[in-house]
N, C-alpha and C positions, 0 to 999 in steps of 0.2 A: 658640746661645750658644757653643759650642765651637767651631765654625765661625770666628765672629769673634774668640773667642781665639786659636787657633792662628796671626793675625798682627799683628806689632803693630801698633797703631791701626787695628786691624780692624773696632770700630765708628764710626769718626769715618771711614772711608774709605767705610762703607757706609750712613752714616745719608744719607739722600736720596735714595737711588738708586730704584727700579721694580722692581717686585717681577719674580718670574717668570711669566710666565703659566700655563706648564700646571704647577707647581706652588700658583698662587692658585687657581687651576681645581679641582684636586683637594683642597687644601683646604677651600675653603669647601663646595663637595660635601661633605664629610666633615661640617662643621658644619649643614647645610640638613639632614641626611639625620637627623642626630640631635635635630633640633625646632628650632632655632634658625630664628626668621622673619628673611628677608637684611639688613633693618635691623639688627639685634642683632649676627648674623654680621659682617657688613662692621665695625662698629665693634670686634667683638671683634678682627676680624684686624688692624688697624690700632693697636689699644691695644697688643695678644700683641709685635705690631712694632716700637713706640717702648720697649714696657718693656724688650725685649731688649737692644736696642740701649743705652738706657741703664742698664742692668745696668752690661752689657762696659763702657760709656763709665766707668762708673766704677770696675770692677776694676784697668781697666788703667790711670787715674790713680792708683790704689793703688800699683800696681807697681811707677809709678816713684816713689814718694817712697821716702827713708831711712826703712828701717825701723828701729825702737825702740819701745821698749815704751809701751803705752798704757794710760794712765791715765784709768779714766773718773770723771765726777765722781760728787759725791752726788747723792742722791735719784732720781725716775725716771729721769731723763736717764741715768745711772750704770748702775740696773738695766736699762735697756733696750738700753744699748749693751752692758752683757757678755751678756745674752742674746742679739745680734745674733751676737757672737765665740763663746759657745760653738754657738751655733747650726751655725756654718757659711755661706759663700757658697754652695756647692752646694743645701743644704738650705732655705736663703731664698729663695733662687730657686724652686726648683719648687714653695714655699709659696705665693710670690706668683703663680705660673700659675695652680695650683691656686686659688684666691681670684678668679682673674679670670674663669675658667671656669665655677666656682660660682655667681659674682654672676650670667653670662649666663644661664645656668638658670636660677635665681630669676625673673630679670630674664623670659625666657620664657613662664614657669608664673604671674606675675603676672595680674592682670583687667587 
């Protein structure tokens, strides 16, 4: 993620591209080794890969609009987007890994 922050439209230059190999190598090693059968694996690294990317895709259309204050509406929609803002981008983020990491464990430990 910071990676593709540090330039701008660093996810839209990078969305499509080929991973690395001896970094998907080491990788998924990382994930085999810890229980994940490579079907689980492979689709985890490939979800891990688009949500990143569209993270960035979307902070950094944040970045460029005018900023002004935001007003959210009533009802959930209201409560869910000021918990979104006090939450934090950083912190939503490594929510959402964490959540997709979890799922694959689950997903794992299933019959």
């Amino acid at each position: 993620r910071a990676a593709l922050m540090s330039h701008r439209d660093g996810a839209r230059v990078h969305a499509g591209s080929r991973a690395n190999r001896g970094q998907f190598e080491q990788q998924m090693a990382v994930l085999l080794r810890g229980g994940l059968p490579m079907p689980l694996a492979v689709q985890l690294m490939v979800s891990v890969g688009r949500f990143v990317v569209g993270w960035v895709l979307e902070e950094q259309a944040e970045s460029a609009l005018p900023i002004g204050p935001v007003v959210p509406p009533e009802g959930l929609a209201g409560q869910a987007i000021r918990l979104f803002f006090e939450t934090g981008d950083k912190a939503a983020f490594k929510t959402g890994l964490r959540m997709m990491f979890a799922g694959a464990e689950a997903m794992a430990r299933a019959p």
